[in-house]
MIRO-215996 format. One record per residue (C-alpha): y, x, z; residue in three letters. Coordinates in pm, 1 decimal. Layout:
REM residues N
north|east|up|code
Y|X|Z|ALA
...
This chain:
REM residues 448
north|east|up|code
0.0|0.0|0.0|UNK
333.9|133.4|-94.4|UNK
492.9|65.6|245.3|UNK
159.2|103.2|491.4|UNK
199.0|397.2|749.4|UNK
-91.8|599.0|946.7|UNK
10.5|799.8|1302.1|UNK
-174.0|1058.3|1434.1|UNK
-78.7|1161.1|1805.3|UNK
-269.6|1221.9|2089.8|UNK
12.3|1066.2|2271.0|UNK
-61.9|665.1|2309.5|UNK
296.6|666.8|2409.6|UNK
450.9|807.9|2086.8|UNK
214.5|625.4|1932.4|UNK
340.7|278.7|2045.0|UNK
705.2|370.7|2055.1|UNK
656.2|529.8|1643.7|UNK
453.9|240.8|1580.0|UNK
708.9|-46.4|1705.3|UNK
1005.6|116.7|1525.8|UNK
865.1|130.0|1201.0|UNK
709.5|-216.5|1221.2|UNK
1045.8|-341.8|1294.4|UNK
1124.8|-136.1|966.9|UNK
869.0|-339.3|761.9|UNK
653.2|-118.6|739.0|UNK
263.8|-192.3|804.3|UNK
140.5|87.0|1047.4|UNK
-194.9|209.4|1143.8|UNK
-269.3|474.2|1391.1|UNK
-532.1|752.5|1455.3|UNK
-567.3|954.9|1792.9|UNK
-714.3|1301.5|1645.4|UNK
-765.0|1475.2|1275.7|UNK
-1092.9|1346.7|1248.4|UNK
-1038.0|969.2|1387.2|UNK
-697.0|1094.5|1055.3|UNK
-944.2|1163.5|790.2|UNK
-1227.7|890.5|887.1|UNK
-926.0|654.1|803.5|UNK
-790.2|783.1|451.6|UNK
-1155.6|721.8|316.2|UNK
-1132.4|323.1|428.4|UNK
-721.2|296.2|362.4|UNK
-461.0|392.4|119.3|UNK
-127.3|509.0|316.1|UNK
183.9|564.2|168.7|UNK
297.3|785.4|451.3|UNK
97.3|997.9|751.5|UNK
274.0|1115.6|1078.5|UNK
90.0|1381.8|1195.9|UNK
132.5|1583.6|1506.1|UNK
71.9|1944.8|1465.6|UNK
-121.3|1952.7|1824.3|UNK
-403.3|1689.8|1892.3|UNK
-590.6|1846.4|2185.3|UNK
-945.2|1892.4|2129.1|UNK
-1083.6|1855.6|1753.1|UNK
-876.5|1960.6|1480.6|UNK
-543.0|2029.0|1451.6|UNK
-248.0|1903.7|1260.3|UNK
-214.6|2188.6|1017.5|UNK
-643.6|2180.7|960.2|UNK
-551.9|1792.7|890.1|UNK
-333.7|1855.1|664.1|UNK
-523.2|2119.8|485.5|UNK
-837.0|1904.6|460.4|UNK
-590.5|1607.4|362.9|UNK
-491.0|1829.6|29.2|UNK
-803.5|1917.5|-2.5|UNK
-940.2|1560.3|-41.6|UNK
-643.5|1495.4|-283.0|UNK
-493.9|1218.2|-69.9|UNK
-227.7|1094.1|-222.4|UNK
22.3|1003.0|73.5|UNK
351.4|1200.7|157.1|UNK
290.5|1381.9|492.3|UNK
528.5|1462.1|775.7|UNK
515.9|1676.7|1058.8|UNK
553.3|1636.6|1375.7|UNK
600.8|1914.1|1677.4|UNK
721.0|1945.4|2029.5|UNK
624.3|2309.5|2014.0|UNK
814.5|2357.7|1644.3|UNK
941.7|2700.1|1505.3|UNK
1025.6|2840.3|1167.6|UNK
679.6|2975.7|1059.5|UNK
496.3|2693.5|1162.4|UNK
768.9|2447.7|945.8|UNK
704.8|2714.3|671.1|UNK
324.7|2670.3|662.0|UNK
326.8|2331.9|699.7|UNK
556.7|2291.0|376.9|UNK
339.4|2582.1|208.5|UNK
22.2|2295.0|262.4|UNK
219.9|2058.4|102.7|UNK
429.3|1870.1|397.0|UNK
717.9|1645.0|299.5|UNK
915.6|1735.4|611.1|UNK
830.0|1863.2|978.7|UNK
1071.1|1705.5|1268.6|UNK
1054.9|1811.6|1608.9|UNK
1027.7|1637.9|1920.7|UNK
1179.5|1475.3|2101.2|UNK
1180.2|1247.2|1835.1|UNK
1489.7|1145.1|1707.6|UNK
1440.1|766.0|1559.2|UNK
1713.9|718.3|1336.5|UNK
1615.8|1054.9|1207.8|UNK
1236.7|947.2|1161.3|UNK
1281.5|657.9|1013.3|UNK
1531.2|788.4|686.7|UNK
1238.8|1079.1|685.7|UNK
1011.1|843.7|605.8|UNK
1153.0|607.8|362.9|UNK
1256.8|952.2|162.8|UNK
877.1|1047.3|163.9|UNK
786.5|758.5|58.3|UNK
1049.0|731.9|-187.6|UNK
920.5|1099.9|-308.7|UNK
582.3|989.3|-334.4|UNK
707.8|637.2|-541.4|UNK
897.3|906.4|-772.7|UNK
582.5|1132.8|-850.7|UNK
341.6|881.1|-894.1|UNK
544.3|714.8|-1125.8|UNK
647.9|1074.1|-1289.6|UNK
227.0|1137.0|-1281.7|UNK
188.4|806.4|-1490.2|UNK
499.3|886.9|-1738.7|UNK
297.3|1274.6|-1812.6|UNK
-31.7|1022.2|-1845.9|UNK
125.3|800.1|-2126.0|UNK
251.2|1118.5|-2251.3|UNK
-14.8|1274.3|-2309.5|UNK
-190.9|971.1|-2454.6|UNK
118.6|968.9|-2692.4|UNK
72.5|1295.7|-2810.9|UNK
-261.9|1367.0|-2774.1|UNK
-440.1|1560.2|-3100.1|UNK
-725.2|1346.8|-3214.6|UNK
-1030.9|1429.0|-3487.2|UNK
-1316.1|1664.0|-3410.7|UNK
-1370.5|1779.6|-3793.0|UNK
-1431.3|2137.3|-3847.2|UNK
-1041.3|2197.6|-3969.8|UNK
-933.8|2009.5|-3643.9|UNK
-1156.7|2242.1|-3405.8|UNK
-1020.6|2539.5|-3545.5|UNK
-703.2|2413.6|-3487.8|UNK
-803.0|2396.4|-3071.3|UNK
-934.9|2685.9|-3068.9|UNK
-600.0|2877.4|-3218.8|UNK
-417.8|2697.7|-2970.0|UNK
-583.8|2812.2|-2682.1|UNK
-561.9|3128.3|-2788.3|UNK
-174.3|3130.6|-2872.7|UNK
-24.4|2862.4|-2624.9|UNK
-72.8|3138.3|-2301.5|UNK
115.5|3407.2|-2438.3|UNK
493.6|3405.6|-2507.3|UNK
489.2|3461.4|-2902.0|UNK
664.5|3270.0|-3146.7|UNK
511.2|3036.9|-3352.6|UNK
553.9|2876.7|-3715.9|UNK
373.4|2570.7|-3800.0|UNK
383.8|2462.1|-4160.5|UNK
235.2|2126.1|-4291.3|UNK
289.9|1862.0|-4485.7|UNK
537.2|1579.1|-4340.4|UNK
334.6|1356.2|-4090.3|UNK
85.6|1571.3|-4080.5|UNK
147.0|1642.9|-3649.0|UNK
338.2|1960.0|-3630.9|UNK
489.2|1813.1|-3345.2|UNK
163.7|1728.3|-3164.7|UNK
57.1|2096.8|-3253.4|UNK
390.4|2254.9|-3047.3|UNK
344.9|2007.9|-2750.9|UNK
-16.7|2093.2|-2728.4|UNK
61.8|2523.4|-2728.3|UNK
323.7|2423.1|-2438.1|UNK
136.1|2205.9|-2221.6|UNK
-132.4|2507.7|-2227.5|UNK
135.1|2709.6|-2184.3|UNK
251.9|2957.1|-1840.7|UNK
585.7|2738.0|-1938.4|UNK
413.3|2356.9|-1921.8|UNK
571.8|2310.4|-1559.8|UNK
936.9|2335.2|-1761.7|UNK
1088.9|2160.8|-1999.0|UNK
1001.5|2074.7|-2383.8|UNK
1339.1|2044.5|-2538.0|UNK
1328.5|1957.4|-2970.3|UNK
1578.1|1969.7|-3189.7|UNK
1533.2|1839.2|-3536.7|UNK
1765.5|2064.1|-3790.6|UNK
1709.4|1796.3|-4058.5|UNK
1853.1|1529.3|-3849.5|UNK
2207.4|1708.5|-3700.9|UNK
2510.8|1676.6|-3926.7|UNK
2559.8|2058.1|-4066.6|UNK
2883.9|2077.4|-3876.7|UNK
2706.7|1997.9|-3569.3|UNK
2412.2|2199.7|-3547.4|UNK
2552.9|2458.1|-3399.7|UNK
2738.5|2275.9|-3082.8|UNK
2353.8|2155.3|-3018.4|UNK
2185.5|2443.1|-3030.9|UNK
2426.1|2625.6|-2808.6|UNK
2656.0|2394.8|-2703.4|UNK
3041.6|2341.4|-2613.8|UNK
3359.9|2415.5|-2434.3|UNK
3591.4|2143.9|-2390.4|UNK
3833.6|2155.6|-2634.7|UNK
3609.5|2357.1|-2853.5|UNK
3681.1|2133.5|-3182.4|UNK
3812.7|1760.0|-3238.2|UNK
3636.4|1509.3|-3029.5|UNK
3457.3|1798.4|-2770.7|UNK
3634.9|1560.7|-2474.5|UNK
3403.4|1772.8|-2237.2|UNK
3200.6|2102.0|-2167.6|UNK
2813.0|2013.9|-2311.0|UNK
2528.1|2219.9|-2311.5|UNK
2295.2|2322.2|-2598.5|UNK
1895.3|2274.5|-2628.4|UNK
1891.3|2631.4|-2590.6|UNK
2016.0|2646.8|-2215.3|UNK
1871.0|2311.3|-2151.9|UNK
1539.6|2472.1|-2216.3|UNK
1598.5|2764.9|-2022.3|UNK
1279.8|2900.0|-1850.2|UNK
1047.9|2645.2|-2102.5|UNK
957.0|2572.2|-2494.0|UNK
1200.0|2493.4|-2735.3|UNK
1084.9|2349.3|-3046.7|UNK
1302.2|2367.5|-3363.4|UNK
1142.6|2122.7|-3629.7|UNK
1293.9|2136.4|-3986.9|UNK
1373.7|2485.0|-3987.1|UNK
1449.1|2443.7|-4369.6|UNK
1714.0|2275.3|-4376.2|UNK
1927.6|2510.9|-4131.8|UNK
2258.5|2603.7|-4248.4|UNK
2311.7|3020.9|-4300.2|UNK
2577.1|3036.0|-4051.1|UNK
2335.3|2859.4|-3800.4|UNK
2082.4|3099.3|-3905.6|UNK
2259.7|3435.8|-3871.3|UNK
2376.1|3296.3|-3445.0|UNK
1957.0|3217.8|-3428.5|UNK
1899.2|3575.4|-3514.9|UNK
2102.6|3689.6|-3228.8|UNK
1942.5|3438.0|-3021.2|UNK
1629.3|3520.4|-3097.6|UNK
1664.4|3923.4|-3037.8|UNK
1857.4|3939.1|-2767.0|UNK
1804.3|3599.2|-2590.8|UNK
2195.8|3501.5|-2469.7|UNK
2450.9|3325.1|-2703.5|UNK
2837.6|3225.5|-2666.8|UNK
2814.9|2857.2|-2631.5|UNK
3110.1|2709.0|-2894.8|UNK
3455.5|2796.1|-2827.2|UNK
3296.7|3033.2|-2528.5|UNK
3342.2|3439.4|-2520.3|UNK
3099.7|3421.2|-2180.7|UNK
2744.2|3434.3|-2354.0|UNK
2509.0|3267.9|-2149.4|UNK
2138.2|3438.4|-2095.8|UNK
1828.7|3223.2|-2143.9|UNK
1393.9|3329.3|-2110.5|UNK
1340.6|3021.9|-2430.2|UNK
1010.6|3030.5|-2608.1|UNK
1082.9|2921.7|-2947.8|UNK
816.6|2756.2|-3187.0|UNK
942.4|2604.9|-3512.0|UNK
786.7|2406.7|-3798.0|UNK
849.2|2353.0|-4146.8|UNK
737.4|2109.0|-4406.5|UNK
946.5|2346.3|-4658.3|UNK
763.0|2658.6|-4883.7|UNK
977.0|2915.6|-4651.3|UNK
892.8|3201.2|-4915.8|UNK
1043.0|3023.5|-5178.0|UNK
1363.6|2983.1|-4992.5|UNK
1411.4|3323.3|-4924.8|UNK
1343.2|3415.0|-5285.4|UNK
1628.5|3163.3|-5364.6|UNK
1864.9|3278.2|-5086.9|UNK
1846.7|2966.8|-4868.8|UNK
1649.1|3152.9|-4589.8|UNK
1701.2|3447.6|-4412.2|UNK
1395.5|3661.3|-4439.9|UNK
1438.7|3874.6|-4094.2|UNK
1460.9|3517.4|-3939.5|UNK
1150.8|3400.5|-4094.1|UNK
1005.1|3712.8|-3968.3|UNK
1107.8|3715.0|-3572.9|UNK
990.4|3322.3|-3627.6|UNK
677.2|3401.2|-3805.7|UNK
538.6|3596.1|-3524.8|UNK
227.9|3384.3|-3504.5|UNK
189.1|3104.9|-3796.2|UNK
-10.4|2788.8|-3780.4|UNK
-124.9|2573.2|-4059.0|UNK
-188.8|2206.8|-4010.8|UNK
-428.5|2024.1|-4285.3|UNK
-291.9|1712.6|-4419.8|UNK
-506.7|1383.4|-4389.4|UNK
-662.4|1429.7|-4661.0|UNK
-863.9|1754.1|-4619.5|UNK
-1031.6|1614.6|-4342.8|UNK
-1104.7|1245.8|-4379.3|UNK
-1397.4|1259.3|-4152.9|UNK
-1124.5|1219.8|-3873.8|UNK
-995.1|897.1|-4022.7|UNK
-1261.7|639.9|-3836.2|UNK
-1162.0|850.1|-3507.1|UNK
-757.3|797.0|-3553.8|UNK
-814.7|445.2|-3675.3|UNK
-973.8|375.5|-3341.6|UNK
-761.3|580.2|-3136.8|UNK
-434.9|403.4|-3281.1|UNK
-602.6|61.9|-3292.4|UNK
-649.0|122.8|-2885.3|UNK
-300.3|204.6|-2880.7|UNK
-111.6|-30.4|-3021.1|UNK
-342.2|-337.2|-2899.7|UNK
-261.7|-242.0|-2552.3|UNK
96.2|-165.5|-2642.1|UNK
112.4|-509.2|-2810.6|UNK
-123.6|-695.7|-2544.5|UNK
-377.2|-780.8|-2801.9|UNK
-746.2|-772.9|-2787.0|UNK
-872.7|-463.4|-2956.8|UNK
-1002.2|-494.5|-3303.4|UNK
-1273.6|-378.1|-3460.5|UNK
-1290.0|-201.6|-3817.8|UNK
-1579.2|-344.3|-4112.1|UNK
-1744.3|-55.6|-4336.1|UNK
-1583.6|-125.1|-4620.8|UNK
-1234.2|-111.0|-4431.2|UNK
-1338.3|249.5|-4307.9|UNK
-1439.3|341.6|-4659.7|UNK
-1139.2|180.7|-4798.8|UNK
-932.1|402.0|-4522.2|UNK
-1130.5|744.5|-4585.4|UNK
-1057.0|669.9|-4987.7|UNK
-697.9|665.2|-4957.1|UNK
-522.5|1040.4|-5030.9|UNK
-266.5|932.2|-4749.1|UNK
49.8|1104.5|-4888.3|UNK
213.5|992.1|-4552.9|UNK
-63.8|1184.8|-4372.7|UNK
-103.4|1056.4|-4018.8|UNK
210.0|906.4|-3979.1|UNK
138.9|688.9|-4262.0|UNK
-193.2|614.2|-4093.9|UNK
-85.5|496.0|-3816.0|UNK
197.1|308.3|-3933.8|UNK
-69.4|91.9|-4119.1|UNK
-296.8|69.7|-3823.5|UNK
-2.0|-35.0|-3587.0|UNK
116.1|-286.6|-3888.6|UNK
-277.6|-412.6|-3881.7|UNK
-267.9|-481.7|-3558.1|UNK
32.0|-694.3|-3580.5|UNK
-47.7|-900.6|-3830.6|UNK
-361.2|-990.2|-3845.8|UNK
-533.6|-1219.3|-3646.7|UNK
-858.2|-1126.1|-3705.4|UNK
-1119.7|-999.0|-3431.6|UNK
-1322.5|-803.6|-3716.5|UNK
-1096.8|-619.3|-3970.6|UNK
-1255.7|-583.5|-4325.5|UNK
-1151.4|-380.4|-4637.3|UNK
-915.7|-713.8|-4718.4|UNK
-698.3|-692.9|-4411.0|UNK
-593.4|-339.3|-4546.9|UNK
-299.3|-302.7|-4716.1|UNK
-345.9|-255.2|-5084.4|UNK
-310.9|174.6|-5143.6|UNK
-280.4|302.1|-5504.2|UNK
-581.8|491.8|-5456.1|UNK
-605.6|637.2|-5842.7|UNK
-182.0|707.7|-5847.2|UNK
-188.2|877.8|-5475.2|UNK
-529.0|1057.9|-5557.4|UNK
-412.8|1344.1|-5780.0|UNK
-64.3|1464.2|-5610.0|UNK
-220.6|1777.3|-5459.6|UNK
-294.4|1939.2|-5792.4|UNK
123.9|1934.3|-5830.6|UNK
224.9|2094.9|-5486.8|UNK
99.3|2446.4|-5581.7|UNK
288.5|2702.0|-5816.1|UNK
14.9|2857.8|-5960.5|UNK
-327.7|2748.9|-6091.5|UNK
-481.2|2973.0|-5864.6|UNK
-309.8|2846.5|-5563.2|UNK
-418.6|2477.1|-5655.3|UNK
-753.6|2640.1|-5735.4|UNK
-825.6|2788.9|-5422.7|UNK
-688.9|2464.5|-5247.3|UNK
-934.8|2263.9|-5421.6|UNK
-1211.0|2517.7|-5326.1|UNK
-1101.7|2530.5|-4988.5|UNK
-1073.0|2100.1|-4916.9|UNK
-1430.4|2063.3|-5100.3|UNK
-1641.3|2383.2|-4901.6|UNK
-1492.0|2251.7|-4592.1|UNK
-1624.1|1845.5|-4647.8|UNK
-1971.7|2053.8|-4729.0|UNK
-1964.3|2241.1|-4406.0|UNK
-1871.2|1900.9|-4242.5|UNK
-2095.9|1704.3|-4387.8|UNK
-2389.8|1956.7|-4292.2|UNK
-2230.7|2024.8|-3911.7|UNK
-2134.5|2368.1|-4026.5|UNK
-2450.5|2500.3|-4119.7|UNK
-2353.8|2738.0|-4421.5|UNK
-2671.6|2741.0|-4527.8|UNK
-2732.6|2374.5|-4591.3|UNK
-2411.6|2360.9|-4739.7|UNK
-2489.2|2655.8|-5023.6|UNK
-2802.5|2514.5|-5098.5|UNK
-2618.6|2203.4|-5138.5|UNK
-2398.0|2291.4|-5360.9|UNK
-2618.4|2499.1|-5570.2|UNK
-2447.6|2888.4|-5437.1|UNK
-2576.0|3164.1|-5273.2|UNK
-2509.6|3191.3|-4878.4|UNK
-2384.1|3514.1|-4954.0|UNK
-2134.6|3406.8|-5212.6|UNK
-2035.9|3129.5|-5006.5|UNK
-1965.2|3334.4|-4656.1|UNK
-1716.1|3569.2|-4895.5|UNK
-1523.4|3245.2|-5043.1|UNK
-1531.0|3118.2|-4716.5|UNK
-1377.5|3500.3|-4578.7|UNK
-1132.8|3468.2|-4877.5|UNK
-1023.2|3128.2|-4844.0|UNK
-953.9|3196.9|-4499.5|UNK
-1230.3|2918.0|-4363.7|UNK
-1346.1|3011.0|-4051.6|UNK
């Protein structure tokens, strides 16, 4: 219960006095005479808040309590309580996880705002603990094909270190998810994920929100403001759209980027920050520099450690999983019953080139699961796709016929490997190779 109560004192006189107070408060109190009589309790009752005295004669003590309490994961804010209190012991019992430590002779005005702010605390985590939840049910990364696996595996290699990362990909294709996923593994997940999307900012104003303002700095700065960069001081900050960055804004990232401190705009005092920055790009960043658009030392203090994310399309064996996971989604988001997907609508899904990639997806399974009525959702529920128009775009993405070669090479040994769970040599014997030949393509194509 958000506003139930356990004491633990030895004292039956504290214990009435406590317990007469805070009932008068409105709060529903229990009490406990020792640690153990404490503990017996949390297992039968949830308690938003637990007095506990640091001595309880024989048994356990308060501190023991409160270490087997963490232990246990019981979630209830803990205060302290002492008429034998000093510094270390205060600093221990915070070190164990304590919400406060008051000494006695108890003061009661002073008790009772202690406890409605630890209970307000705990009201604020929990709610922050369901917020990361939905978060990470938001952005979670979701298909198991071989392409996606590889993907995990990078990340958990990359996300503990402090080196920069590019991620290219095709628009819709999760970039985003990818740079969420390397921070939450991250030594930095604790701190803050701060985005900015260069795409998005008016040219003119890039700059002010990357490294923000003085007051006064330029018409309409009515006050001081600070940029992403500071703002993600000590965490991740993730530039998407690096593309479309303007050269002046490029040239101040540069600095940024070697020497980690900037002059906010209309500021000589440069401000020092510890950023991690990982970037993304739906943009060929080599042909940009060969055209003068992109800075090519940039690209390089970016390109420290580059990521690739497949589009839809080379790995369509995720589809059924997506569908489900957004169909889930959505029907709770929409408080509809979940629906469930015919065959033929999965075939008619796994058909589809998706130029849209998973954005597009899900946009259609969200849009499914509005307007349809249906319990059972067949091929005809489906919007209608342009399966033979949308099929052959990826032959025109590449600038050479080799390029589009090896990407057709690549998308069809990697739907062999799938199809046979990775074994290589199912695969080559499938599609009429050698295993040898088939391990160097694979080396050459860059399949793991």
């Amino acid at each position: 219960m958000q506003n139930s109560i356990l004491i633990v004192d030895d004292e039956r006189g504290i214990r009435d006095t406590l317990r007469g107070v805070l009932e008068d408060e409105g709060f529903v109190v229990e009490t406990a005479i020792s640690g153990e009589d404490c503990l017996d309790k949390v297992k039968k009752e949830v308690f938003a808040c637990i007095l506990l005295d640091i001595w309880l004669g024989d048994g356990i003590d308060g501190l023991d309590t409160l270490k087997r309490l963490k232990e246990e994961r019981v979630d209830a804010a803990v205060v302290m309580i002492s008429g034998h209190g000093n510094i270390e012991t205060a600093v221990r019992s915070t070190k164990l996880g304590a919400f406060d430590f008051i000494e006695k002779p108890l003061s009661i005005e002073r008790t009772v705002v202690t406890v409605k702010n630890a209970i307000r605390q705990r009201q604020l985590e929990m709610a922050n603990a369901q917020l990361q939840s939905e978060l990470a049910e938001q952005y979670q990364m979701v298909g198991d094909s071989i392409v996606m696996r590889a993907l995990r595996k990078q990340i958990s290699i990359v996300a503990p270190t402090d080196g920069r990362v590019l991620i290219s990909g095709e628009s819709g294709t999760g970039k985003e998810l990818v740079a969420r996923a390397i921070h939450s593994q991250s030594k930095r997940s604790g701190a803050s994920f701060v985005e900015i999307n260069s795409a998005a900012i008016p040219e003119e104003l890039v700059e002010s929100e990357l490294f923000g303002h003085t007051k006064g700095a330029f018409s309409g700065a009515a006050k001081a403001k600070k940029g992403k960069f500071e703002i993600a001081d000590g965490g991740t900050l993730f530039l998407d759209e690096i593309g479309d960055m303007s050269p002046i804004v490029q040239a101040k990232m540069l600095r940024v980027l070697e020497e980690q401190r900037f002059d906010p705009v209309g500021s000589n005092s440069p401000i020092t920050v510890d950023v991690r920055v990982i970037s993304a790009t739906n943009k060929p960043i080599d042909q940009l520099i060969e055209s003068g658009e992109f800075r090519a030392d940039l690209f390089y203090r970016l390109n420290v450690i580059p990521f690739q994310v497949p589009p839809l399309r080379e790995r369509v064996e995720d589809i059924p999983v997506l569908a489900h996971h957004f169909n889930r989604r959505y029907s709770a988001d929409y408080g509809k019953h979940q629906k469930e997907f015919a065959d033929d609508a999965i075939e008619k899904l796994q058909a589809y080139s998706w130029p849209g990639n998973v954005r597009e997806l899900r946009n259609t399974i969200e849009r499914t699961v509005i307007m349809s009525s249906k319990e059972v959702i067949d091929a005809d529920e489906l919007p209608q796709f342009d399966v033979t128009a949308s099929a052959p775009a990826i032959s025109f993405r590449f600038p050479s016929f080799k390029d589009a070669t090896d990407a057709y090479q690549r998308e069809f040994i990697q739907h062999k490997l799938a199809e046979f769970d990775g074994n290589v040599s199912k695969a080559a014997e499938d599609m009429g190779v050698d295993r040898s030949h088939l391990y160097r393509r694979m080396r050459n194509l860059g399949i793991k």
